[in-house]
PDB file of N, CA, C, O and CB in Angstrom:
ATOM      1  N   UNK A   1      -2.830  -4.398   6.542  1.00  0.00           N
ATOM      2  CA  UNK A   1      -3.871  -3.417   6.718  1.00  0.00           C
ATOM      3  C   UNK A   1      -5.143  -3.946   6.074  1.00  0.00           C
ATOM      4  O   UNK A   1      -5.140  -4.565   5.010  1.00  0.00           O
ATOM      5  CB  UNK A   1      -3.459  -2.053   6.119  1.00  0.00           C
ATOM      6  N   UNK A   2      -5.773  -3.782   6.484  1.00  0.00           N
ATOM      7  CA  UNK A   2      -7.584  -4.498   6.395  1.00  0.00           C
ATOM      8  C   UNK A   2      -7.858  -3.020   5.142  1.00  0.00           C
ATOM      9  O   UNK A   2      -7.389  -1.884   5.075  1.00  0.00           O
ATOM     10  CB  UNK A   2      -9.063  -4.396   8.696  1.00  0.00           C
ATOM     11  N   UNK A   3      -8.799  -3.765   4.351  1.00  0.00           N
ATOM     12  CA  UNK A   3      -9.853  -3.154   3.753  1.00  0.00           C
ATOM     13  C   UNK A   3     -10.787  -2.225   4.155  1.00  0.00           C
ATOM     14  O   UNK A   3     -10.876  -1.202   3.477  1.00  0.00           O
ATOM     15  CB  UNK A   3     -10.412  -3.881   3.433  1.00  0.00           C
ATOM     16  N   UNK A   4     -11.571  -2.375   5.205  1.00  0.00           N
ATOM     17  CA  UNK A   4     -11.822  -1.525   5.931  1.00  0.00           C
ATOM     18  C   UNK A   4     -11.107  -0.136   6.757  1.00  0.00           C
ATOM     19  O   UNK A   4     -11.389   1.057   6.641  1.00  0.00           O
ATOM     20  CB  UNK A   4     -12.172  -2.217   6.454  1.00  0.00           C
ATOM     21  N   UNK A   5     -10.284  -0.680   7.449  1.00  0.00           N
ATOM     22  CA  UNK A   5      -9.283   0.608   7.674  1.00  0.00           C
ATOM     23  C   UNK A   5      -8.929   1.144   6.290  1.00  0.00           C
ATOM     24  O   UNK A   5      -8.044   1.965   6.536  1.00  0.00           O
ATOM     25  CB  UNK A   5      -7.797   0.197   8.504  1.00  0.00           C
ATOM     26  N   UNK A   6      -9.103   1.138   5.128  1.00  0.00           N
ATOM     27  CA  UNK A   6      -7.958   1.729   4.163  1.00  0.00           C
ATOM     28  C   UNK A   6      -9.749   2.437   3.356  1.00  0.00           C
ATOM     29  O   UNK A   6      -9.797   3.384   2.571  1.00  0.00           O
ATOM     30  CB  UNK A   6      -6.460   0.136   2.962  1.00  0.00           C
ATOM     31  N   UNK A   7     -10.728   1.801   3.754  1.00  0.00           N
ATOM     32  CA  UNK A   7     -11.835   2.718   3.275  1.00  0.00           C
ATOM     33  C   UNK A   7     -12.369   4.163   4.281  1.00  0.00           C
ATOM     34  O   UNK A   7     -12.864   5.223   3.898  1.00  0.00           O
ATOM     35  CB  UNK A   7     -13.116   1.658   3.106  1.00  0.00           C
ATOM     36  N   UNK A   8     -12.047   3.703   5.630  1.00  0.00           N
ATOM     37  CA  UNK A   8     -12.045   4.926   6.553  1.00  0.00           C
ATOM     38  C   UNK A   8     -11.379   6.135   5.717  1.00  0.00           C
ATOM     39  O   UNK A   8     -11.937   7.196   5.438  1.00  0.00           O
ATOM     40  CB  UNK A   8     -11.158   4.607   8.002  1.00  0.00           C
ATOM     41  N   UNK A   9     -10.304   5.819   5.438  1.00  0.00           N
ATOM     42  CA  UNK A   9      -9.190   6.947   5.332  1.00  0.00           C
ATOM     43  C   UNK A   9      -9.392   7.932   3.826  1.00  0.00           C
ATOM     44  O   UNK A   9      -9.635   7.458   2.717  1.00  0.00           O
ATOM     45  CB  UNK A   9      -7.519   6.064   5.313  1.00  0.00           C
ATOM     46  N   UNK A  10      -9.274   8.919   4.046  1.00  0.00           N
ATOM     47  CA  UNK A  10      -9.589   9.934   3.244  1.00  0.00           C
ATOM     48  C   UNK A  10      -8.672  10.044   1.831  1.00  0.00           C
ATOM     49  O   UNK A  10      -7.490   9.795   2.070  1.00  0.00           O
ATOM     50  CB  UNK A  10      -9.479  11.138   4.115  1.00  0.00           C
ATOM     51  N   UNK A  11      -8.876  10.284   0.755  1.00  0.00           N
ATOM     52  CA  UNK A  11      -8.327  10.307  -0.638  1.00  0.00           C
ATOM     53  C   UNK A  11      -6.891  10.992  -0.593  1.00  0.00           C
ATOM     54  O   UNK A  11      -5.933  10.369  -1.051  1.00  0.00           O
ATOM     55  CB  UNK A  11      -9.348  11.130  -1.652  1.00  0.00           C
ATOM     56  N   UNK A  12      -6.744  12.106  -0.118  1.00  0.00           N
ATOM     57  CA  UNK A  12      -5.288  12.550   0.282  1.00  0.00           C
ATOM     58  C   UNK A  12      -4.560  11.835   1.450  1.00  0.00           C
ATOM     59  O   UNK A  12      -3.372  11.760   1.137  1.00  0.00           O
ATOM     60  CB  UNK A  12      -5.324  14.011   0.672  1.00  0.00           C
ATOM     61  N   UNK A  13      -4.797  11.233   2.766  1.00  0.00           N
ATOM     62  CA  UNK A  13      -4.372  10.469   3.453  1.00  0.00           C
ATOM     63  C   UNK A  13      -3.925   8.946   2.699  1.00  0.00           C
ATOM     64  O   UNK A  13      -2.943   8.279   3.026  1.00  0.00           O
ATOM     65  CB  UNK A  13      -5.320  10.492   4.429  1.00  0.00           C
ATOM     66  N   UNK A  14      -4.747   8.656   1.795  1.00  0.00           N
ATOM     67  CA  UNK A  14      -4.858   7.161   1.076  1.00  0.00           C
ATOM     68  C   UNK A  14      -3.658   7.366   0.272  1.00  0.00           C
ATOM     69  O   UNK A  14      -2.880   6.419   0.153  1.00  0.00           O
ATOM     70  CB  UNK A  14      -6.356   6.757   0.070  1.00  0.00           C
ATOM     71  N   UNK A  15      -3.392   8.549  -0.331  1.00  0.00           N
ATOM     72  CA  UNK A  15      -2.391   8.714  -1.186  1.00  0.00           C
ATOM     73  C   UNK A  15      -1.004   8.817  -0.348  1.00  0.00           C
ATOM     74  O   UNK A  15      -0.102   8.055  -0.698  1.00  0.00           O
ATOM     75  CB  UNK A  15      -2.704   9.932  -2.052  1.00  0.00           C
ATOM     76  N   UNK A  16      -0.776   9.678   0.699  1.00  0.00           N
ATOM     77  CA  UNK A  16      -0.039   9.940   1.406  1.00  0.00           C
ATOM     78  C   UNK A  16       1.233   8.786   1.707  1.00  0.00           C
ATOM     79  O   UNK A  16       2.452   8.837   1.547  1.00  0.00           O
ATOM     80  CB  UNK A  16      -0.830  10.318   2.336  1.00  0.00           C
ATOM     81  N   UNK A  17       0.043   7.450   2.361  1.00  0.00           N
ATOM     82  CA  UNK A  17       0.264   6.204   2.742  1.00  0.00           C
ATOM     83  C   UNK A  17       0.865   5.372   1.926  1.00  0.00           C
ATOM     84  O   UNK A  17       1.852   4.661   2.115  1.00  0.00           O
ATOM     85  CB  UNK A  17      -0.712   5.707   3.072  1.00  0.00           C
ATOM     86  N   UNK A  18       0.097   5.534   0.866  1.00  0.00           N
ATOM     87  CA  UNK A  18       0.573   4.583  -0.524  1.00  0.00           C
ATOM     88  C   UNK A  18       1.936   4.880  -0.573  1.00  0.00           C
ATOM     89  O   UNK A  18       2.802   4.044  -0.315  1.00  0.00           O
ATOM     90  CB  UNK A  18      -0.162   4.974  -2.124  1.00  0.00           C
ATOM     91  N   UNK A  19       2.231   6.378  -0.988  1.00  0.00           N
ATOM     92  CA  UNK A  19       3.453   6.672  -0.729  1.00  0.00           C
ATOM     93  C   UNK A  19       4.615   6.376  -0.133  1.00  0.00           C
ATOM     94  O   UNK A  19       5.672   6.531  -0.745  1.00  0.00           O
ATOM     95  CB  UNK A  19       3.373   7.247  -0.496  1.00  0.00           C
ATOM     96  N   UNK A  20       4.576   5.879   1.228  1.00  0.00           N
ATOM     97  CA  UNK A  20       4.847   5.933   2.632  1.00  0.00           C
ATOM     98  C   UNK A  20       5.307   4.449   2.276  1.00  0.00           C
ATOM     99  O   UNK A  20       6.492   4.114   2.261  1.00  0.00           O
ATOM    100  CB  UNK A  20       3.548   6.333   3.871  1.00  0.00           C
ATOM    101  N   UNK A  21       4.251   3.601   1.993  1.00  0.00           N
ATOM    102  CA  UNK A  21       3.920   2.042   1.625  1.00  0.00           C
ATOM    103  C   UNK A  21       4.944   1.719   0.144  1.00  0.00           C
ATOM    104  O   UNK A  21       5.774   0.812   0.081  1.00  0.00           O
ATOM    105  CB  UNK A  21       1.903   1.835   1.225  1.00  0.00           C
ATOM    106  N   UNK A  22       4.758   2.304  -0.515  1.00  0.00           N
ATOM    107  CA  UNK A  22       6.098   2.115  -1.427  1.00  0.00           C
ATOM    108  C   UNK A  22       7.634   2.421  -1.743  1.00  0.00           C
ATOM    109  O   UNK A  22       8.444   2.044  -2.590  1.00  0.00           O
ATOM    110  CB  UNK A  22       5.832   2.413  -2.181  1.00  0.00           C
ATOM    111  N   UNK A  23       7.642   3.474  -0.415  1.00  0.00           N
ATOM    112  CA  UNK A  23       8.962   3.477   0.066  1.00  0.00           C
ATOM    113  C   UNK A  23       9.469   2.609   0.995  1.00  0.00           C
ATOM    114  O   UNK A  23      10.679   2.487   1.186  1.00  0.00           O
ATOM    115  CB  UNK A  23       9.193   4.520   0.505  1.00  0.00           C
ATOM    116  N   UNK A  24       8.404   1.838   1.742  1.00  0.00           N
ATOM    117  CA  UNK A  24       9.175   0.917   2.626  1.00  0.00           C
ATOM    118  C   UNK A  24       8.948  -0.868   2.151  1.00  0.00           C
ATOM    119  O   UNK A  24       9.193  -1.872   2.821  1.00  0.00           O
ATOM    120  CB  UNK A  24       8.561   1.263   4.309  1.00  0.00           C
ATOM    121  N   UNK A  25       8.400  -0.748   0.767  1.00  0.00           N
ATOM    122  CA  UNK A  25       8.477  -1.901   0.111  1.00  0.00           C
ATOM    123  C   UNK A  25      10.125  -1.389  -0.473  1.00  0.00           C
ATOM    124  O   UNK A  25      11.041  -2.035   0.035  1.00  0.00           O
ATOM    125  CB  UNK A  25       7.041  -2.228  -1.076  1.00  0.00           C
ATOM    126  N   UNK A  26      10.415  -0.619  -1.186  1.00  0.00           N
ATOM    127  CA  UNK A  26      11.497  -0.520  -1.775  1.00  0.00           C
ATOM    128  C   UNK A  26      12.737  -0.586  -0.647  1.00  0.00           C
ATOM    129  O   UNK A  26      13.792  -1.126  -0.979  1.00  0.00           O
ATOM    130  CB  UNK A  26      11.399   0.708  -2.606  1.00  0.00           C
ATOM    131  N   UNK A  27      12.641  -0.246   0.160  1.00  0.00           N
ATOM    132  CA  UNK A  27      13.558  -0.357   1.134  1.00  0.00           C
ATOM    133  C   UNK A  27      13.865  -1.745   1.737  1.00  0.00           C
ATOM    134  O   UNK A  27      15.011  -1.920   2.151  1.00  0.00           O
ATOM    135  CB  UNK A  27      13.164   0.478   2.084  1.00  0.00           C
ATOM    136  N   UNK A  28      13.038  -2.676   1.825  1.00  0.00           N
ATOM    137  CA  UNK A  28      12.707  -4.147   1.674  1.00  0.00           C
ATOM    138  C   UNK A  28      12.871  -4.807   1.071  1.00  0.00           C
ATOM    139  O   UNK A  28      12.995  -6.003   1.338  1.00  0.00           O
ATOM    140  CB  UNK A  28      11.972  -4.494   1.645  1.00  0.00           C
ATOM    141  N   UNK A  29      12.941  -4.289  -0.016  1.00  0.00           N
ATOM    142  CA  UNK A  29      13.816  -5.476  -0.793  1.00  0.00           C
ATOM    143  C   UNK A  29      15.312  -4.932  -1.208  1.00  0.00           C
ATOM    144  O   UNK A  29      16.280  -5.665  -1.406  1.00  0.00           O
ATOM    145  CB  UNK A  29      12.970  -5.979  -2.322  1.00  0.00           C
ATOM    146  N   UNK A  30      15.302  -3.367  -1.306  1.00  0.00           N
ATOM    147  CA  UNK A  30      17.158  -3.542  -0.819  1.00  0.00           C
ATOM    148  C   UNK A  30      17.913  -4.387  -0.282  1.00  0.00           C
ATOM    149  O   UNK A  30      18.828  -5.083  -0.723  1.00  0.00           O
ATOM    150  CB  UNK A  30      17.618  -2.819   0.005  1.00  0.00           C
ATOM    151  N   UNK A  31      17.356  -4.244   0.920  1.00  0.00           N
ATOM    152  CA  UNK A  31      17.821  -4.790   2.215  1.00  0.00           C
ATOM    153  C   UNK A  31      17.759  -6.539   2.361  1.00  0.00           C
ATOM    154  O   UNK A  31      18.475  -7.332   2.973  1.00  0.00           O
ATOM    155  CB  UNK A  31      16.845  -4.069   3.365  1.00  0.00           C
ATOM    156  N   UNK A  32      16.680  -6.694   1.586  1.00  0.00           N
ATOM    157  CA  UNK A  32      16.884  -8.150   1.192  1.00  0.00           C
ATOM    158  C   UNK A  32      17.668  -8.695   0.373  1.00  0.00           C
ATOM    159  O   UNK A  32      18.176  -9.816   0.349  1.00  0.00           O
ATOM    160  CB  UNK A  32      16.008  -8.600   0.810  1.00  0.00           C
ATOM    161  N   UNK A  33      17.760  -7.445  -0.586  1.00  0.00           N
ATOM    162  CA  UNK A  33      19.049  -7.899  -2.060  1.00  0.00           C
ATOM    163  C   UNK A  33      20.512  -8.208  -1.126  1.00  0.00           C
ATOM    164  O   UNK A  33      21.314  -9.136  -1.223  1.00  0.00           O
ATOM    165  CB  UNK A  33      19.502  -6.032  -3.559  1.00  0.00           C
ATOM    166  N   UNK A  34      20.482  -6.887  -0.090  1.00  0.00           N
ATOM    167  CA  UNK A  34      22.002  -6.863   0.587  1.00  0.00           C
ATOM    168  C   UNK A  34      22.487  -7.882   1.533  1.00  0.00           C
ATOM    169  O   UNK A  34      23.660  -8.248   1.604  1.00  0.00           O
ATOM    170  CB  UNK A  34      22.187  -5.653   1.370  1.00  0.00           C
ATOM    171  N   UNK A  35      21.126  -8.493   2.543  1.00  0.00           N
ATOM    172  CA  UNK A  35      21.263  -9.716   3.231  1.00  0.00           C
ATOM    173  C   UNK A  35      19.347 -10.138   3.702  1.00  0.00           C
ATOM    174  O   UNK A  35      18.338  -9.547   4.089  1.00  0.00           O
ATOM    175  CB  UNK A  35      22.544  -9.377   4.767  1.00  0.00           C
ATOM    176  N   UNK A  36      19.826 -11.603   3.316  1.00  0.00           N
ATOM    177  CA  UNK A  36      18.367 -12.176   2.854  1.00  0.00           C
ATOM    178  C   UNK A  36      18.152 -11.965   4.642  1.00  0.00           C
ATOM    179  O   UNK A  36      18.926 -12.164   5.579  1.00  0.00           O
ATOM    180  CB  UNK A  36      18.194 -14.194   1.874  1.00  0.00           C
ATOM    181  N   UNK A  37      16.379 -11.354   4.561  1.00  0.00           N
ATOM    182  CA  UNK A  37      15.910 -10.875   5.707  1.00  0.00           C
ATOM    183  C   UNK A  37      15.185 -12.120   6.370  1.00  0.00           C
ATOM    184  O   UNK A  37      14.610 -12.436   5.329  1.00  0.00           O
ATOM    185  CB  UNK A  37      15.020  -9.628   5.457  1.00  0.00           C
ATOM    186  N   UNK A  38      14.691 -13.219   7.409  1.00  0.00           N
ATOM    187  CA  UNK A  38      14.220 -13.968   7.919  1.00  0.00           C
ATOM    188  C   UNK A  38      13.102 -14.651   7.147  1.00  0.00           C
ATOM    189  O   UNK A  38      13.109 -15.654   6.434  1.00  0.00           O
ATOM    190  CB  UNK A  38      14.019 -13.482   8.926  1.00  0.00           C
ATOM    191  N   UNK A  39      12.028 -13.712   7.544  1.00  0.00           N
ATOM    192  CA  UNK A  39      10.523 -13.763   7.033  1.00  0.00           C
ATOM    193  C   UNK A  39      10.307 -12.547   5.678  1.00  0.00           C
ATOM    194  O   UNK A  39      10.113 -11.332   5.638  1.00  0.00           O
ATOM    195  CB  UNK A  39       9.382 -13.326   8.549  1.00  0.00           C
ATOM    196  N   UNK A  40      10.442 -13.482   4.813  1.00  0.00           N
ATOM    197  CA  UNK A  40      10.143 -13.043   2.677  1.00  0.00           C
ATOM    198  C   UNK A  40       9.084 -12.842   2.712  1.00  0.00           C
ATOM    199  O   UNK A  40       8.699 -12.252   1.702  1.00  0.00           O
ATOM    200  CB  UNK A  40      10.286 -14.229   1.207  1.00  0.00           C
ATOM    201  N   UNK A  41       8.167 -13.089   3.578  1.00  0.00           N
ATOM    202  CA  UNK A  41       6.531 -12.793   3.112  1.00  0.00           C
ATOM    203  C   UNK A  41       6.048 -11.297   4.234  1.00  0.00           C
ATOM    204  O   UNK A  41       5.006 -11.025   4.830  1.00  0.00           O
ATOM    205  CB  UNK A  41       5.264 -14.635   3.583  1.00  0.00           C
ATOM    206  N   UNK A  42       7.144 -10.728   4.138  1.00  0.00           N
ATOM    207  CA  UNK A  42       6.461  -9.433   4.641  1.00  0.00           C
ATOM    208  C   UNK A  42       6.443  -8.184   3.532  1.00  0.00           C
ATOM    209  O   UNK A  42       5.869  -7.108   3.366  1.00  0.00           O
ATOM    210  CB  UNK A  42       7.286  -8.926   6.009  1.00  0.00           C
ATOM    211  N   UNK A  43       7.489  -9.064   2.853  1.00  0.00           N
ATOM    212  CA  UNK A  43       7.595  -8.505   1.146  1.00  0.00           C
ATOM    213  C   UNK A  43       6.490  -8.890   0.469  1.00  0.00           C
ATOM    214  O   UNK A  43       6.080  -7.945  -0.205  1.00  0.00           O
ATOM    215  CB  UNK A  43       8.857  -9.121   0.207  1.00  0.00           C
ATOM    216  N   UNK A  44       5.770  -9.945   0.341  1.00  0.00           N
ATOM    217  CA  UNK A  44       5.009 -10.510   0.195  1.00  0.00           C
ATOM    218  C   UNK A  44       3.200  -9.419   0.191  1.00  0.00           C
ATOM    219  O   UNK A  44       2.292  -9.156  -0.597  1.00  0.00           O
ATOM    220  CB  UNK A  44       5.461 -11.573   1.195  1.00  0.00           C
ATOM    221  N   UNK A  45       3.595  -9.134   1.640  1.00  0.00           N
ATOM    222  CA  UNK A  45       2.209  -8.562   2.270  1.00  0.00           C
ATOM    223  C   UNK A  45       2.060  -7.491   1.792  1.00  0.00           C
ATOM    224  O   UNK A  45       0.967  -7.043   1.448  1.00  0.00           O
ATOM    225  CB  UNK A  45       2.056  -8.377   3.701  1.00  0.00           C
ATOM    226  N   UNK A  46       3.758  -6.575   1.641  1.00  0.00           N
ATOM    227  CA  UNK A  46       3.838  -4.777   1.857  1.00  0.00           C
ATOM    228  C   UNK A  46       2.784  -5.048   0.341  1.00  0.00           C
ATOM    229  O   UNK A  46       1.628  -4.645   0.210  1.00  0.00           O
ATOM    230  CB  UNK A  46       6.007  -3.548   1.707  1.00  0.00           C
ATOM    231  N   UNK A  47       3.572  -5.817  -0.650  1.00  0.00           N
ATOM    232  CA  UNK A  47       3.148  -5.683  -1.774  1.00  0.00           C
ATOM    233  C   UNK A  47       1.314  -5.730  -2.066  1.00  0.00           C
ATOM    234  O   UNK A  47       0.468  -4.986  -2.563  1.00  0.00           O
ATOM    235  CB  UNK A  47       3.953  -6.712  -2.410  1.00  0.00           C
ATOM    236  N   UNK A  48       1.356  -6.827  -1.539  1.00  0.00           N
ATOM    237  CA  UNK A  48      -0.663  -6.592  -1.916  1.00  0.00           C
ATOM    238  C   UNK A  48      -1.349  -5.923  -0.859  1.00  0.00           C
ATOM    239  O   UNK A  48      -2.547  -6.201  -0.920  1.00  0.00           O
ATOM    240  CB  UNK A  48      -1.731  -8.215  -2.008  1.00  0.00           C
ATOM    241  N   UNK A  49      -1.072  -5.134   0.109  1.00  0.00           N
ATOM    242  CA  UNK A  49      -1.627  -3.700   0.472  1.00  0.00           C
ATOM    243  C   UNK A  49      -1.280  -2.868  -0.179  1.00  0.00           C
ATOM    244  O   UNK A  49      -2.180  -2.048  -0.362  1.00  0.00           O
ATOM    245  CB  UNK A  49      -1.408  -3.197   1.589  1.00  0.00           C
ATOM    246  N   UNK A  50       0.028  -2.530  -0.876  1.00  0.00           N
ATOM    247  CA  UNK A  50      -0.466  -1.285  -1.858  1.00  0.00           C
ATOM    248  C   UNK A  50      -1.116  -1.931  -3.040  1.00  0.00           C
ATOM    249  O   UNK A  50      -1.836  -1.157  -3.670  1.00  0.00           O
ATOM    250  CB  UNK A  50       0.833  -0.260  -2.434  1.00  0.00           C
ATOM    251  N   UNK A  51      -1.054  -2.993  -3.442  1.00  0.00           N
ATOM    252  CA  UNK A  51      -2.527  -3.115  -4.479  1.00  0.00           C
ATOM    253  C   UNK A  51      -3.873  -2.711  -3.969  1.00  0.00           C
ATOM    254  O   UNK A  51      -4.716  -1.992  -4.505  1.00  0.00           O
ATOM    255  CB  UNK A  51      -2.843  -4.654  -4.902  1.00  0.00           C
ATOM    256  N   UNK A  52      -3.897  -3.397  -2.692  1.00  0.00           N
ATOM    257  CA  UNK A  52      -5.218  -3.228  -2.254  1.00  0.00           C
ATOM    258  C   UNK A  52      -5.762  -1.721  -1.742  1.00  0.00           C
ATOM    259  O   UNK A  52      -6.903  -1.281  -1.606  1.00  0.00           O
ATOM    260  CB  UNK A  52      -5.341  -4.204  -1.175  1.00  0.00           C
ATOM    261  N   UNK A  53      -4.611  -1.206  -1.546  1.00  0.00           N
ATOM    262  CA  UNK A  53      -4.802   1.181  -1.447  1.00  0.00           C
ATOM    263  C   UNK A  53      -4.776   1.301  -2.927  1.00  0.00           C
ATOM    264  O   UNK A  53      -5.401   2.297  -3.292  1.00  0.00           O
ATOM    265  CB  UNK A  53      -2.860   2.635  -0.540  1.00  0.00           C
ATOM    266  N   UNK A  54      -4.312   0.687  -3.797  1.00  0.00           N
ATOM    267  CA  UNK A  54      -4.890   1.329  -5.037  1.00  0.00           C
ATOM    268  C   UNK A  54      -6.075   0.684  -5.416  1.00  0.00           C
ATOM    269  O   UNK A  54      -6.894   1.531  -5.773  1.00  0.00           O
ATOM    270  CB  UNK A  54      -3.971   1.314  -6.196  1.00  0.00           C
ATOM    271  N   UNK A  55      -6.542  -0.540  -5.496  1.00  0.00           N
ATOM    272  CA  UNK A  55      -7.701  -0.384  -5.631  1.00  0.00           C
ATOM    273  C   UNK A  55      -9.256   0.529  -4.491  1.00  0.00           C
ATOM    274  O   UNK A  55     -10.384   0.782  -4.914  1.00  0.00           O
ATOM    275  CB  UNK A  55      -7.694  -1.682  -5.847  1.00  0.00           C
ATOM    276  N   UNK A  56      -8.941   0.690  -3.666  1.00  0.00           N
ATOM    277  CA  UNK A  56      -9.530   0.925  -3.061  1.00  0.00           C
ATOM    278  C   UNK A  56      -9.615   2.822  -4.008  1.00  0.00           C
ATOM    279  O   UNK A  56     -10.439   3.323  -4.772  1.00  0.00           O
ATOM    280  CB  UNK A  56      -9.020   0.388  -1.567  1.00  0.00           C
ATOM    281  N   UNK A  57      -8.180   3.368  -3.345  1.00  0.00           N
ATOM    282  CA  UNK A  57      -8.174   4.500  -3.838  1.00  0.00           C
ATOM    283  C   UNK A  57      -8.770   4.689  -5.542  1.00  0.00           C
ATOM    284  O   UNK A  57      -9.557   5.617  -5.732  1.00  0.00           O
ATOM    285  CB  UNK A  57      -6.778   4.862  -3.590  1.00  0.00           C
ATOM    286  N   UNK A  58      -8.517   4.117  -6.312  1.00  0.00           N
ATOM    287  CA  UNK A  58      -9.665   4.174  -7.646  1.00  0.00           C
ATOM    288  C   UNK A  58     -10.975   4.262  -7.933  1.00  0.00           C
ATOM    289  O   UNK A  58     -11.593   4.940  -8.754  1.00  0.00           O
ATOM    290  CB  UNK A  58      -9.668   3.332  -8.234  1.00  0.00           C
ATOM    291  N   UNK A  59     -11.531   2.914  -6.560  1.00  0.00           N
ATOM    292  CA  UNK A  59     -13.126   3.046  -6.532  1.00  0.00           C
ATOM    293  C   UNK A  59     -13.442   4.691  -5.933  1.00  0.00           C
ATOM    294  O   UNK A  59     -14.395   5.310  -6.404  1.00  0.00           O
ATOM    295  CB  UNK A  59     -13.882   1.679  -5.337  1.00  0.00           C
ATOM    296  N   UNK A  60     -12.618   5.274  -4.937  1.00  0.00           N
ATOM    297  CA  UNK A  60     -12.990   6.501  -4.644  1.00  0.00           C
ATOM    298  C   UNK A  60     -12.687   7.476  -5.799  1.00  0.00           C
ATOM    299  O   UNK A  60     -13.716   8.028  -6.188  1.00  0.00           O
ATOM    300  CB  UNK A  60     -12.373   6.870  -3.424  1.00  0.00           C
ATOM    301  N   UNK A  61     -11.941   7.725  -6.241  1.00  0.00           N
ATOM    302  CA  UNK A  61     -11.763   8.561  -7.381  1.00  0.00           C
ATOM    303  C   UNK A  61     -13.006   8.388  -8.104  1.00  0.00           C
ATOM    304  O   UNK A  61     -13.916   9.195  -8.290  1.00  0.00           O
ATOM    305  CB  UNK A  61     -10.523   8.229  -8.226  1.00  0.00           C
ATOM    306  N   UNK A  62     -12.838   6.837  -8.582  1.00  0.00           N
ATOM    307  CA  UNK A  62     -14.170   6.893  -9.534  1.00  0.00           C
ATOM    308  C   UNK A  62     -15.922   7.401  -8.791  1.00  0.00           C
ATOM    309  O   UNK A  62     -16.862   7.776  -9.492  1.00  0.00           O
ATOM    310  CB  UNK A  62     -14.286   5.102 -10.138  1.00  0.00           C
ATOM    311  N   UNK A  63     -15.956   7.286  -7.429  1.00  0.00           N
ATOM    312  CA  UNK A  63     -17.077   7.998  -7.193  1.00  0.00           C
ATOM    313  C   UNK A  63     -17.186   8.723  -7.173  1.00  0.00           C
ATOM    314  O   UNK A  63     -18.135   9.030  -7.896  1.00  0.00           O
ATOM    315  CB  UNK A  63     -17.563   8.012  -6.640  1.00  0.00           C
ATOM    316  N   UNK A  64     -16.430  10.110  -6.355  1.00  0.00           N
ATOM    317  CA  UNK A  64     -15.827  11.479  -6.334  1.00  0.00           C
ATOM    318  C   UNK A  64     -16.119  11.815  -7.891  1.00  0.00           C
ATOM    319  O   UNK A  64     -16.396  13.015  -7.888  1.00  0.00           O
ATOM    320  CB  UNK A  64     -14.079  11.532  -5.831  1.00  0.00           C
ATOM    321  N   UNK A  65     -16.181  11.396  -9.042  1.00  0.00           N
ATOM    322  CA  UNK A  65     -16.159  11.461 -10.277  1.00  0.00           C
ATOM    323  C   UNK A  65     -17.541  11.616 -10.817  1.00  0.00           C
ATOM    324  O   UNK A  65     -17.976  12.435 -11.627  1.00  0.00           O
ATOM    325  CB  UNK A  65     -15.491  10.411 -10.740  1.00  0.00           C
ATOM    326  N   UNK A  66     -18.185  10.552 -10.124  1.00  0.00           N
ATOM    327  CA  UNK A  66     -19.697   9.966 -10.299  1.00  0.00           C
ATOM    328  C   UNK A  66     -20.271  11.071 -10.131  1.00  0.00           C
ATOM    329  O   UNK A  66     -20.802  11.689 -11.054  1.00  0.00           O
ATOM    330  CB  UNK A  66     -20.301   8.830  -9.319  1.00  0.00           C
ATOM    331  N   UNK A  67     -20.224  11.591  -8.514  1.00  0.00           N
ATOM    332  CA  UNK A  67     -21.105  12.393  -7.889  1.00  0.00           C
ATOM    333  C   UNK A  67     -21.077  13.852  -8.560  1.00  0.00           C
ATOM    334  O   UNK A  67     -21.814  14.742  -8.134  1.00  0.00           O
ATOM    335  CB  UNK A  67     -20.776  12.395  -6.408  1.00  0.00           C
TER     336      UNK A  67
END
């Protein structure tokens, strides 16, 4: 997921996702613990999009804050 798409999206939607996004990282690497999955770098990816929805989601908090 692009940077851009994840700034479109609204502070409760952003959260929603994150959500959404860290249940199917966790489910990913179950499933990898139980039988190693092809391609490791989708584990890889899930992981720095939810860094990148939390940073994103912070700079909004912190403006929402500002204003």
């Amino acid at each position: 997921m692009k940077a851009n798409e994840i700034r479109e999206m609204s502070i409760a939607d952003l959260r929603e996702r994150l959500a959404s996004e860290r249940a199917n990282l966790a489910q990913m690497k179950l499933n990898h613990a139980v039988s190693p999955i092809e391609d490791t770098s989708k584990i890889r990816k899930a992981g720095k999009d939810i860094a990148r929805m939390l940073t994103i989601l912070t700079e909004k908090e912190n403006q929402a804050k500002a204003e």
